[in-house]
PAZAZA-793314 format. One line per 2 residues: number of its first residue (from 1); their letters; for each residue x, y, z of N, C-alpha, C, O. Coordinates in steps of 0.02 Angstrom, whole numbers, plus 50000, padded with zeros to 5 digits. Last residue first. Layout:
N
NUM	a	X Y Z X Y Z X Y Z X Y Z | ...
***
This chain:
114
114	xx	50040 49630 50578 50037 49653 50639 49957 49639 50641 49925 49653 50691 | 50093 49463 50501 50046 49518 50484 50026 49562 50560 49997 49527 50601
112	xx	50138 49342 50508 50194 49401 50541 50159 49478 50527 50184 49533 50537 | 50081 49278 50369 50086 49263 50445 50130 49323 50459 50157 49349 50410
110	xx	49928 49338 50265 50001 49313 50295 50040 49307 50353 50019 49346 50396 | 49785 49300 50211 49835 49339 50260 49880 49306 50255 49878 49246 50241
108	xx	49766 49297 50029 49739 49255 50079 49805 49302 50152 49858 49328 50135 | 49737 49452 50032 49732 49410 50028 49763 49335 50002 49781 49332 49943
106	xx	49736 49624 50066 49769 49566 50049 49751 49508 50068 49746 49504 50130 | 49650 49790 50019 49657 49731 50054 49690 49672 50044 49668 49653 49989
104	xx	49725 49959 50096 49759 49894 50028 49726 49820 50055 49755 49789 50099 | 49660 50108 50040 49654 50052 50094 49663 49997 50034 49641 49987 49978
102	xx	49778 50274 50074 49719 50204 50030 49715 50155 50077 49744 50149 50130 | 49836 50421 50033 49795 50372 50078 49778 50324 50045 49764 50329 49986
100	xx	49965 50543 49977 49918 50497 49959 49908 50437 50030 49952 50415 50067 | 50054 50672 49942 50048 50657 50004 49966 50600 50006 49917 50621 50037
98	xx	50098 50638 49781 50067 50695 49829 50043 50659 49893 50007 50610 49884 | 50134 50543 49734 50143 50601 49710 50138 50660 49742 50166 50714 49734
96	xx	50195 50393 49784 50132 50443 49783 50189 50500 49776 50248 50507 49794 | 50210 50241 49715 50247 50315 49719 50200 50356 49740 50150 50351 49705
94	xx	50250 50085 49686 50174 50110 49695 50239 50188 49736 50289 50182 49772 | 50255 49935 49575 50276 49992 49604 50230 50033 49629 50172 50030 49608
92	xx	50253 49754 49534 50243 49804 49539 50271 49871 49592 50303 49858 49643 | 50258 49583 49479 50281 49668 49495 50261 49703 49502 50218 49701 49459
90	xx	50135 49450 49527 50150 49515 49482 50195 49551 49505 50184 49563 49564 | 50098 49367 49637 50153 49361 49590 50181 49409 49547 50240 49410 49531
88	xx	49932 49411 49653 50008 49360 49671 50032 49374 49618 50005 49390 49564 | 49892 49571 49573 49873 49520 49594 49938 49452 49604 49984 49448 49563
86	xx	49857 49711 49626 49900 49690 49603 49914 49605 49625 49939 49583 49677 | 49730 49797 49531 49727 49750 49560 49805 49732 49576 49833 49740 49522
84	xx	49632 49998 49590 49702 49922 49538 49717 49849 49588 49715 49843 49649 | 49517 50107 49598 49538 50037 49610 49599 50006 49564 49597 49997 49504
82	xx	49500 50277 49641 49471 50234 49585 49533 50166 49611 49586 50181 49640 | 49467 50385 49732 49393 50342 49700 49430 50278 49661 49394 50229 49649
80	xx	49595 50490 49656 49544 50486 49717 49485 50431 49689 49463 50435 49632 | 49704 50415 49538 49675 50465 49568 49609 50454 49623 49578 50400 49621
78	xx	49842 50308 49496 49752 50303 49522 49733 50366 49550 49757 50368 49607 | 49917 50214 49361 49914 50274 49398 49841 50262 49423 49797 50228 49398
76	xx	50038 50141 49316 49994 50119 49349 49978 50192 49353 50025 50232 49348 | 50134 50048 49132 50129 50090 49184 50076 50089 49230 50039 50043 49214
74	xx	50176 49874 49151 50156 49913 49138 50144 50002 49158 50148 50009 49219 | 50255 49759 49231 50285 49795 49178 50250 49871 49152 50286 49919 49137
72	xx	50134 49752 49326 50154 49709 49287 50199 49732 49224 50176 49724 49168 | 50111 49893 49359 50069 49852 49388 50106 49790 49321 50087 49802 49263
70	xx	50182 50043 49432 50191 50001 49374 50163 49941 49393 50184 49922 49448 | 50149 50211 49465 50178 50165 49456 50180 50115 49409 50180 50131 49350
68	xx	50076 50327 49572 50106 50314 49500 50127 50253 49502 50123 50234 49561 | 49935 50423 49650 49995 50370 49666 50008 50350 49581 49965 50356 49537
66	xx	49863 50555 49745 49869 50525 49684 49934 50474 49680 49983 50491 49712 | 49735 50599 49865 49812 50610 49819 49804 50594 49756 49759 50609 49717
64	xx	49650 50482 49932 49672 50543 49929 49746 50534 49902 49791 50493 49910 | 49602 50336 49915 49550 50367 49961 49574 50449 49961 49533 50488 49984
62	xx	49608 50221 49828 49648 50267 49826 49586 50297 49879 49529 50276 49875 | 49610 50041 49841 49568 50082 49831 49595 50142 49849 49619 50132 49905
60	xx	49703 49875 49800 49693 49956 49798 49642 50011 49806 49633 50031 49749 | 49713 49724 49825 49679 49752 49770 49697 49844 49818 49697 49843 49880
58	xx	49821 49589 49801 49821 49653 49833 49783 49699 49824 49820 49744 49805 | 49855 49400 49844 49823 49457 49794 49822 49535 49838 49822 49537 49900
56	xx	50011 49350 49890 49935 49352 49907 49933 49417 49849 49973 49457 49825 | 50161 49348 49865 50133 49293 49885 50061 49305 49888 50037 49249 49892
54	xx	50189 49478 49791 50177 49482 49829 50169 49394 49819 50172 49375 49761 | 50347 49592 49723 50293 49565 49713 50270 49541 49788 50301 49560 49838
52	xx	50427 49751 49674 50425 49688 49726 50342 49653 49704 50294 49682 49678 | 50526 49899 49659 50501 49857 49619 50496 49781 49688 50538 49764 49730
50	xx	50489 49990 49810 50559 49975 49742 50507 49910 49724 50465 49883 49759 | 50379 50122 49862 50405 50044 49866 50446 50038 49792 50438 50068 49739
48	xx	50405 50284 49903 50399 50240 49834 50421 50168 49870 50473 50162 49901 | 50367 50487 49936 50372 50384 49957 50352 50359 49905 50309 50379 49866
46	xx	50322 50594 49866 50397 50560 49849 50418 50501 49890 50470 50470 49883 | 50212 50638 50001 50237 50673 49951 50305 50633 49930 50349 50635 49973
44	xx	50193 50480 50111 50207 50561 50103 50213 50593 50042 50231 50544 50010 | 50087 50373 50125 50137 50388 50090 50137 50461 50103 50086 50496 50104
42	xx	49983 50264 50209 49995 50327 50188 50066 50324 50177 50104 50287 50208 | 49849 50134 50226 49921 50141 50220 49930 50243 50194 49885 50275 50167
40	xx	49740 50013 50298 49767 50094 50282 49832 50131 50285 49861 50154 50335 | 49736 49860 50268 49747 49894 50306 49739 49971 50276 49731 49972 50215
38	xx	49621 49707 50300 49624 49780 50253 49665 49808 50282 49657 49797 50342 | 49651 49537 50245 49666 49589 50320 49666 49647 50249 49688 49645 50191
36	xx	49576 49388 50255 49624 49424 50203 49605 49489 50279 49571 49488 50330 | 49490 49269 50299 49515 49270 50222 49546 49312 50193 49559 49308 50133
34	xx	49477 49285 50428 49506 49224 50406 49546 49256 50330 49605 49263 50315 | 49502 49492 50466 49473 49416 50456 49516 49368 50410 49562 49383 50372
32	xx	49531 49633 50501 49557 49576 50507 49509 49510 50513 49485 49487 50566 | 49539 49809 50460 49501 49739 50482 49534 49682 50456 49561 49679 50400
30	xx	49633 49907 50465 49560 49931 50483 49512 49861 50504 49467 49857 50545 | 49811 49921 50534 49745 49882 50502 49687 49899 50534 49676 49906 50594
28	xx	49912 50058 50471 49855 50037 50519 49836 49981 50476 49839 49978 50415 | 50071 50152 50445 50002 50085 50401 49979 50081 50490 50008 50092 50543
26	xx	50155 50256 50327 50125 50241 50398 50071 50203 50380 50035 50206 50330 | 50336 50258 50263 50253 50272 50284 50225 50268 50330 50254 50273 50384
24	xx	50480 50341 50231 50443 50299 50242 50360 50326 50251 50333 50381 50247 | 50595 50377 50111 50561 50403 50165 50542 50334 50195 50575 50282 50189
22	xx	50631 50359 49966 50606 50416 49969 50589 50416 50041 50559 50469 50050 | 50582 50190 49972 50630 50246 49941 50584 50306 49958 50523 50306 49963
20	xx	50589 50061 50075 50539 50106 50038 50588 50159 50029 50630 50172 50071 | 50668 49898 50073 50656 49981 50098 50607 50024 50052 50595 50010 49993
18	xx	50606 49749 50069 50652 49787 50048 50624 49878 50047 50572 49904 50025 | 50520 49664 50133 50578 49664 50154 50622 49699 50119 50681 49688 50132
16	xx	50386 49690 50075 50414 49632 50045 50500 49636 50089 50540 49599 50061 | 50445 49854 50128 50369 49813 50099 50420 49753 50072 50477 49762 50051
14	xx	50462 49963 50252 50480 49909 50209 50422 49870 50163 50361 49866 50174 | 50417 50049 50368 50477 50077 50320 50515 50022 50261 50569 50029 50234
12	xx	50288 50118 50417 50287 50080 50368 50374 50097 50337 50390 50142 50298 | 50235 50160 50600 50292 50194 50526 50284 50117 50490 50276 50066 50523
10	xx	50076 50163 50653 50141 50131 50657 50177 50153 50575 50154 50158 50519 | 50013 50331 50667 50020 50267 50638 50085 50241 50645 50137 50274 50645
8	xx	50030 50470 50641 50029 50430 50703 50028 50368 50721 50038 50347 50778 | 50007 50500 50511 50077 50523 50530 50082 50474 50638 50129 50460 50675
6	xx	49881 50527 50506 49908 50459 50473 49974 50463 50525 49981 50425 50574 | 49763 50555 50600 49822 50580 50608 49860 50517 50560 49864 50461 50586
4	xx	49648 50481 50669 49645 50482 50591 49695 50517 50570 49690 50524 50509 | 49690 50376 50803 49685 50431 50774 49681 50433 50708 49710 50387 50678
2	xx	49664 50265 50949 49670 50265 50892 49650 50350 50841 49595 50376 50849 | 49714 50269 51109 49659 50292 51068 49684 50301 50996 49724 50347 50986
***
């Protein structure tokens, strides 16, 4: 039986194949179709992916907390409600500040995607 307990979620301890600093996370997928997979990801208070890009587009929607970072060299920040794109190829970083939720959808899917 599936739970809204993030902390019960399969652990998230890599992104792009390189370790998440500060800890690890926890990711669910909420939906899965042809053209791209949403999942729900959580960060604890001081989880951080290290600088990495992506093969598929990534768009962001913050659902709690607050997250920092860097979306193409630039700085990133998103409080509750609000959207970033991190689109192929770009750098980027993503830190929550405070024990932060979101739903990341990616596109086009990728293979080895749980």
């Amino acid at each position: 039986m599936e739970t809204d307990d993030p902390r019960s979620w399969p652990l998230l301890t890599n992104v792009e194949g390189l370790p998440l600093l500060g800890g690890h996370g926890h990711v669910r997928i909420r939906l899965r179709e042809n053209h791209g997979v949403l999942f729900e990801i959580f960060y604890p208070a001081g989880v951080a992916s290290p600088e990495h890009r992506h093969a598929h587009d990534s768009f962001v929607h913050l659902l709690s907390g607050r997250l920092i970072g860097t979306a193409g060299g630039e700085p990133a920040q998103l409080e509750p409600g609000e959207c970033l794109a991190h689109p192929e190829g770009v750098l980027h970083t993503v830190e929550a500040v405070v024990d932060s939720r979101w739903l990341e959808f990616k596109s086009p899917p990728q293979a080895g995607w749980r």
